[in-house]
N, C-alpha and C positions, 0 to 999 in steps of 0.2 A: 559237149557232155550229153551225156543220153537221156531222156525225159523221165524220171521216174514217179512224176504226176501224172494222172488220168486230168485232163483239161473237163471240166464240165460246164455247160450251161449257163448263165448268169442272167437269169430275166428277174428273179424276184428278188425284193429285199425280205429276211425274215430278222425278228429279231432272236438274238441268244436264248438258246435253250436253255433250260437251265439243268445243270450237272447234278447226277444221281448223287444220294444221300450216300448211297454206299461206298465212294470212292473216298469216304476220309474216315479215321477211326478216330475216338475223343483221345485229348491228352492233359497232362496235367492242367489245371486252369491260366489263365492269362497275369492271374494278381498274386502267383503263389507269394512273395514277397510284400503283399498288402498292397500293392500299387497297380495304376493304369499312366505305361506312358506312350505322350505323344511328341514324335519328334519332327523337326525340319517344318516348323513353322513360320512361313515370313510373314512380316507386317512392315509397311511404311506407313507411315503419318506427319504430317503438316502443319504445324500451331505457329503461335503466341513466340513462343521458344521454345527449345529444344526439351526441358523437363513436360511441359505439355504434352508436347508429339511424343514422349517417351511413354508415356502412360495411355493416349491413344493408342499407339500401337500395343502394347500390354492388351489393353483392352479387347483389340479385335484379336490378338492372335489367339489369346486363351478360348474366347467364344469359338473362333475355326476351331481351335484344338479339343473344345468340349463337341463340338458337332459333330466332331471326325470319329472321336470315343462315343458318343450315342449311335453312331452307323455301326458300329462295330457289337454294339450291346442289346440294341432295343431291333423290333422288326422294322420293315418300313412301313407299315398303317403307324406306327407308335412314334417315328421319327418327330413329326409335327408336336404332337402333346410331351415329348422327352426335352425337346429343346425351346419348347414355349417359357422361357425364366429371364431372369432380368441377369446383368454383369455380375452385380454384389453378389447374387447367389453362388453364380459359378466361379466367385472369386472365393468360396467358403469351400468349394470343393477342391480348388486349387493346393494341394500339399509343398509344392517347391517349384522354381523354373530354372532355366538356364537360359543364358545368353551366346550367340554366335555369330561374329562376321557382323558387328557393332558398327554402322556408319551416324556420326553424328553430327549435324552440321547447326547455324544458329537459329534456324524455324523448321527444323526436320529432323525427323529421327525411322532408322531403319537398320532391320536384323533377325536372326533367325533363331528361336525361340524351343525348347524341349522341354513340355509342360507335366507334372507327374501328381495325377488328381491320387488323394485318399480312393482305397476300395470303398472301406466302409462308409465312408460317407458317400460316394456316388450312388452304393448300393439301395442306402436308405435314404435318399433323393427320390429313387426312381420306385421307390413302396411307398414313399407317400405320395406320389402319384398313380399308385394304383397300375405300374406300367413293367409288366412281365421281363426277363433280361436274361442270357445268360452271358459266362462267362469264360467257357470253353474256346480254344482257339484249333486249327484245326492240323496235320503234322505238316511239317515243312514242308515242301513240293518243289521239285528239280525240275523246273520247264529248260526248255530244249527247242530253242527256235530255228524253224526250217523255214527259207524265203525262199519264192520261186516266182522268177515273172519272164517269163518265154522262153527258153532254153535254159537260161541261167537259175540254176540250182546252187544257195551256199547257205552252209550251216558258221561257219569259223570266220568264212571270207569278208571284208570290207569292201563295197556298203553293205550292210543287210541292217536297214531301216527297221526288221520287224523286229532282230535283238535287240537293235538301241534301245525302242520301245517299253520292252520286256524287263528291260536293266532298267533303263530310269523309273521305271513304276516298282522296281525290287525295294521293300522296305516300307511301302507305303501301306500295307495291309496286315491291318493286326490281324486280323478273325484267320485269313488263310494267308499266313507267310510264305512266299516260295522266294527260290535263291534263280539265278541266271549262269552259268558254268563260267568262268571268267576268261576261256578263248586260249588260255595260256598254251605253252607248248607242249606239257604234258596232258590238255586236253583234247589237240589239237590231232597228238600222235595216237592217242586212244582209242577216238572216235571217230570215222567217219561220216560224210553224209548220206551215204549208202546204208551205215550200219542205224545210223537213228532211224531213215526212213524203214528201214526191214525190223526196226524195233528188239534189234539183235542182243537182248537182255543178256548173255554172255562177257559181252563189250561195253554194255553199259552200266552194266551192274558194279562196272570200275568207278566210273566218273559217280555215279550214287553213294559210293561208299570215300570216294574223295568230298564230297558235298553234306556226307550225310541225311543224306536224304533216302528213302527206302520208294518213296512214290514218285513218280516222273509224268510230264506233261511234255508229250513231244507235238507239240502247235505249230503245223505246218499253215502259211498263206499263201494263194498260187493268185497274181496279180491279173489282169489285161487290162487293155489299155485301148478304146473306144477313139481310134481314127478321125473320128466325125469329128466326136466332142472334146475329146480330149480328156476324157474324166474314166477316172478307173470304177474297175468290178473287185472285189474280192471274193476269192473262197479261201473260207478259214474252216481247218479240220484239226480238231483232238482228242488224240488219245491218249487214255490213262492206262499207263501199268504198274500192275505192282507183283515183284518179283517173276516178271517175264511174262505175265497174260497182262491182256489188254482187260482192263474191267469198264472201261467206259468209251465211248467215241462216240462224237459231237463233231456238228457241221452248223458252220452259218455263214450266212449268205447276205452281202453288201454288193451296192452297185451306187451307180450315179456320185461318187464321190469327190469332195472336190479337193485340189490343191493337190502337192506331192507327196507321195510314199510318207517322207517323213513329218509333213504334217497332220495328215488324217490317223496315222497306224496307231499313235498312242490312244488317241478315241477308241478305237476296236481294243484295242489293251485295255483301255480303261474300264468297258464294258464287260469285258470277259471276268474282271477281277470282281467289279459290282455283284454279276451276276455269282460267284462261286462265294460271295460273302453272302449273297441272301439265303443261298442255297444250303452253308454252315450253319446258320442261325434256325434255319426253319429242320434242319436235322436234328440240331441240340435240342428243339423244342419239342418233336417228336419222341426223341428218345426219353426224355424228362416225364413225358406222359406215360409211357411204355413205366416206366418206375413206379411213376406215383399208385400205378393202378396194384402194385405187391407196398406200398406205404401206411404208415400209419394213418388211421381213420380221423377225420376234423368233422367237425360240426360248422353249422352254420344256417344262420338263422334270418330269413327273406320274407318278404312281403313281395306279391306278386299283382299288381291292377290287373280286374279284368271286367270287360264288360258283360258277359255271360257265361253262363258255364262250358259252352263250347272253347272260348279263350285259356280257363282252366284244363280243360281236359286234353288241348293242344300240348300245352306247357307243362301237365304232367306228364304225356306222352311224350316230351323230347326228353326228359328231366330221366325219366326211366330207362328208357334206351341210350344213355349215358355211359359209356365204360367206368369214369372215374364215381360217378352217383352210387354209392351202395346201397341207401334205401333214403326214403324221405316221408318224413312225418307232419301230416297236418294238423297244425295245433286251432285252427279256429277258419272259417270261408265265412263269406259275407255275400253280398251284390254286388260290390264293388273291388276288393280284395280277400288273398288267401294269405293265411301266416303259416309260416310252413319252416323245418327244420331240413337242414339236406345234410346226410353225412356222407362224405367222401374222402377221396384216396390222395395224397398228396398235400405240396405245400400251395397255399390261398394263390399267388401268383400263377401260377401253372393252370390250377385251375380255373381261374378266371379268365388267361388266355386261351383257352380250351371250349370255354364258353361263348367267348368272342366269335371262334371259328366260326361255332355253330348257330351262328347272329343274337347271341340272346349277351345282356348288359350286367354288369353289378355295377350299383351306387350307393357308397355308404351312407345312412340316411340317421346315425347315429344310433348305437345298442343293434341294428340289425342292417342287412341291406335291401334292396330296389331292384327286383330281380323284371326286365323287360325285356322286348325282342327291340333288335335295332331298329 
């Protein structure tokens, strides 16, 4: 078969870029139904007897299954302080579960678990923690995996270690859902690996509309394989189209890796997906600011420590050249603090995450807050 990869390079490791905000548009939200669910949760556990280890495992799968829902909702600085709570709590957010693939034996229990928290109450979990969220998930994404390691080019053929990959992480990501083509013979006879790699939106605009899916990720990895050592390089290239242009292409770059194709690949999958959920979240949060700044006006009422008036005149100079700040009134300064009113654009989380960007704190400190630089 004839090479339709350019071979390049492999000396550096870089890590994942992370994917332009532009290449997804928002969609209805994730809870339209009031709910957040998590599915394919396993837990084993060990006891006493078997209702023991039953409730062990309860135990940890809801916690994995509240972690996994904080990844999906909160950023990563917020992960730590979102899932800092005890079981009992996250058992109040818990609305219903289900069981699956039950092994029960007389000091063991194990199975896999689909956990479905209240919105609102995760919602007001995470306000009273003072901890930004959103809830937008991002459209579905038709990845289109291309394996190539020295001559051999296959998109449909068996092995290609990089769709196995691809397929078994299908389903694991709320924030950015994508589907994996299922290889069938109506995909098979559609598409070739010629026409994915020329990105021949003609032909694939087929398989998009059998998938429903409108956006496509065709994730090519081109392997080698280090004589010496024995341990592979990868280059991983993707591009994004959407109704036939490319709006995004991405390159990263792995070496020194260990073990076989199909041990390491889900790693690089796994990474890629990390990466396109931070990437979601931190777009939602941007566009949410873009809003707030045409929103209705809030008030808000701060104390600010400062040790001289150069500390004040800092912190009103940041406070002013604020997009969401429309004006701020000082009600009283001291030597030590200022009391000060700020009216701005948007709801109180947003703005407070906004704040954060730009290193400066709120702390409720009751009737007002604790306005300081990190």
């Amino acid at each position: 078969m004839a090479r339709f990869a350019t071979h390049m390079h492999l000396k550096t490791l870089f890590f994942f870029l992370v994917w332009c905000a532009a290449m997804f548009y928002s969609v209805s939200p994730a809870v339209a139904s009031g709910v957040y669910t998590i599915r394919d949760v396993q837990a084993s556990k060990s006891a006493a007897d078997a209702n023991k280890a039953r409730q062990l495992a309860i135990d940890e799968a809801q916690t994995v299954a509240f972690k996994k829902l904080m990844r999906t909702l909160v950023a990563e600085d917020d992960f730590k302080a979102a899932t800092n709570t005890d079981n009992d709590t996250i058992a109040k957010l818990v609305q219903s579960f289900d069981v699956d693939d039950e092994k029960i034996e007389d000091k063991s229990y194990k199975a896999r678990f689909n956990f479905t928290f209240g919105a609102d109450s995760v919602k007001a979990y995470l306000d009273g923690k003072g901890i930004p969220y959103t809830e937008n998930i991002s459209p579905t994404l038709l990845v289109i995996p291309i394996f190539q390691e020295g001559e051999r080019i296959v998109l449909w053929e068996s092995p290609n270690p990089w769709r196995d990959a691809w397929t078994a992480a299908s389903g694991k990501s709320v924030a950015v859902p994508f589907i994996v083509p299922l290889g069938d013979l109506q995909d098979i006879a559609s598409v070739s690996v010629e026409d994915a790699f020329a990105g021949d939106y003609t032909v694939l605009q087929q398989l998009g509309m059998k998938y429903g899916a409108e956006r496509m990720v065709i994730a090519e990895i081109i392997l080698e394989k280090n004589p010496a050592t024995q341990q592979y390089s990868a280059n991983v290239i993707l591009r994004v189209l959407l109704k036939g242009e490319i709006v995004d292409r991405k390159k990263a770059w792995f070496q020194d890796l260990q073990g076989t194709p199909e041990q390491f690949m889900p790693g690089i999958v796994k990474e890629a997906i990390s990466r396109l959920e931070t990437n979601w979240r931190q777009s939602q949060r941007e566009e949410a600011a873009k809003q707030a700044v045409e929103a209705v006006e809030q008030v808000l009422n701060v104390s600010i420590p400062i040790a001289n008036m150069q500390d004040w005149l800092l912190m009103k100079g940041q406070l002013t050249k604020f997009d969401l700040v429309s004006s701020l009134d000082v009600k009283e300064i001291s030597t030590t603090d200022v009391n000060a009113v700020i009216h701005y654009k948007g709801d109180f989380n947003t703005f407070k995450y906004m704040l954060e960007e730009k290193g400066l704190t709120l702390e409720d400190i009751g009737g007002r807050y604790l306005l300081t630089h990190k």
